[in-house]
C-alpha positions in Angstrom: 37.9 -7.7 1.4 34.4 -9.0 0.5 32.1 -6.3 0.4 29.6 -8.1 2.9 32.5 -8.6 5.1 33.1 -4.5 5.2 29.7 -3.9 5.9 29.3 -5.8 9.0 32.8 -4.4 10.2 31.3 -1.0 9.3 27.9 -2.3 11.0 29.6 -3.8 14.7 31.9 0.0 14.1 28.5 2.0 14.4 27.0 -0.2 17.1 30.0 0.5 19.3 29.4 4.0 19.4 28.0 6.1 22.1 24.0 6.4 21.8 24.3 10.4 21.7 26.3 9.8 18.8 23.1 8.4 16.7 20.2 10.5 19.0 18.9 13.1 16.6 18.8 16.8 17.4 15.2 17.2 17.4 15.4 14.4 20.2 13.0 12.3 17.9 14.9 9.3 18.6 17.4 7.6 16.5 19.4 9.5 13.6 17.6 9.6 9.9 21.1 8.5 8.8 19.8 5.4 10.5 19.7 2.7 7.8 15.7 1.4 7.7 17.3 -1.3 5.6 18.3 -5.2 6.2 16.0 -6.0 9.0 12.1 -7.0 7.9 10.3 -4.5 9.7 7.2 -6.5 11.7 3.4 -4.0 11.7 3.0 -4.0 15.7 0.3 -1.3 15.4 -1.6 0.6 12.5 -4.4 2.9 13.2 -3.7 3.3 16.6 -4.8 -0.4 17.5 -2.2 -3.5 18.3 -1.6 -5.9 15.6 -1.5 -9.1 17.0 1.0 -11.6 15.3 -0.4 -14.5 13.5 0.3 -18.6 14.0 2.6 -18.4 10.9 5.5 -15.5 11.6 6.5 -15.3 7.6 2.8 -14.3 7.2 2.7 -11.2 9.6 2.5 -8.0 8.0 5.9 -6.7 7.6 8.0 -5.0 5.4 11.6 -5.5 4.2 13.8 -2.4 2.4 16.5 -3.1 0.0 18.9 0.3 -0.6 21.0 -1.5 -3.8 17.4 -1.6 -5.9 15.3 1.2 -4.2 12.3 -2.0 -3.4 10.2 -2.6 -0.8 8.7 -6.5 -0.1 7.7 -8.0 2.4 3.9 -9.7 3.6 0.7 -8.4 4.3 -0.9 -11.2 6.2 -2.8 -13.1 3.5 0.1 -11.9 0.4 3.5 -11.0 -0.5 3.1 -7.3 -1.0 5.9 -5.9 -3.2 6.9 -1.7 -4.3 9.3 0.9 -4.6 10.9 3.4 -2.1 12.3 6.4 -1.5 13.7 7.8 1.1 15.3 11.4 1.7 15.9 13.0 5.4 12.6 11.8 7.6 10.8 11.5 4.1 9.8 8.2 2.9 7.9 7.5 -0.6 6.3 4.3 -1.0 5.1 3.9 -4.7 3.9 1.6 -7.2 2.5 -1.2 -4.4 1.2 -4.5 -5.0 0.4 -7.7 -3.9 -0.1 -10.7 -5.2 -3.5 -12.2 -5.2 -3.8 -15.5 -3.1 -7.2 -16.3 -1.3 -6.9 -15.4 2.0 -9.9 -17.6 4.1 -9.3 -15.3 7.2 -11.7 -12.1 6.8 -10.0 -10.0 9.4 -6.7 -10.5 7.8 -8.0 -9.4 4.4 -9.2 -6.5 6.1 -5.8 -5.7 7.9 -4.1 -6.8 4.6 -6.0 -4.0 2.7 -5.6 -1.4 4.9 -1.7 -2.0 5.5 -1.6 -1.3 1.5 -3.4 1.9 1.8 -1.3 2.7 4.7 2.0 1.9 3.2 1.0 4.3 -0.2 -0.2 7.5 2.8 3.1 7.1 4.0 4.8 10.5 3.7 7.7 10.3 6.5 9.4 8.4 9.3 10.9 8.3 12.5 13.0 5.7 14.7 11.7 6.9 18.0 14.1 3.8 19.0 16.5 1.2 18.6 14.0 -1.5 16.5 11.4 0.8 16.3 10.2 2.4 13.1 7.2 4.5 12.7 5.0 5.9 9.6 3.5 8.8 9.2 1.2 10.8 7.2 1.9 14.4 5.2 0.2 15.9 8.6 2.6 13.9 10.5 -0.1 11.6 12.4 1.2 8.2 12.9 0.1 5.5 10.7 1.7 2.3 11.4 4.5 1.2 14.2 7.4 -1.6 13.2 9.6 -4.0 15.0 12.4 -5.3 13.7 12.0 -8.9 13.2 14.5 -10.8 15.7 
């Protein structure tokens, strides 16, 4: 059997399991064994302030996390932002960031764009407080940034 075609058996398997099965024993929310990976993760909030979503949905800042190569791409408003990751237990690593460099003619969404990078490197942990919902946080374990997964 295709590999692909295991994984989504493996996927609709784990989906038809009992939510205790996947609620973490802290109660934080979701499992860390929850896979952060496949969906693009869409910024909803970072600094404690709503991120708004722009006219053009592939340029929202979001992220996208690919287990087989250990990178990290995705957008962050104005450019294609681009890394490595790590992730061990509720820790997450995100190293080695860049972007490319395309004029952005939107001030405020240099200005988000910016300060999602520096969030993204600050990032020292994570937590799926629920289904679709990812959160970063810092080494003191203040949240940074809140995700969506991208529908």
């Amino acid at each position: 059997m295709h590999p692909a075609a295991v994984r989504r058996r493996a996927l609709k398997a784990a989906a038809a399991l009992p939510l205790a099965v996947s609620l973490g024993a802290c109660g934080s929310g979701i499992a860390l064994d929850e896979p952060i990976e496949g969906p693009a993760w869409r910024l909803v909030q970072m600094d404690g302030q709503p991120v708004a979503p722009g006219s053009d949905p592939a340029r929202n800042p979001q992220l996208q996390f690919d287990r087989s190569t250990g990178r990290v791409s995705g957008s962050g408003g104005c450019n294609r932002v681009f890394g490595t990751y790590t992730r061990t237990g509720s820790q997450l690593r995100l190293s080695q960031m860049g972007s490319t460099k395309m004029a952005c003619m939107d001030g405020g969404r240099n200005q988000l764009e910016s300060r999602f990078l520096q969030v993204l490197q600050a990032a020292a942990s994570y937590r799926l407080p629920a289904p679709g919902r990812m959160v970063l946080l810092d080494a003191a374990g203040q949240t940074l940034a809140a995700f969506e997964a991208a529908r």
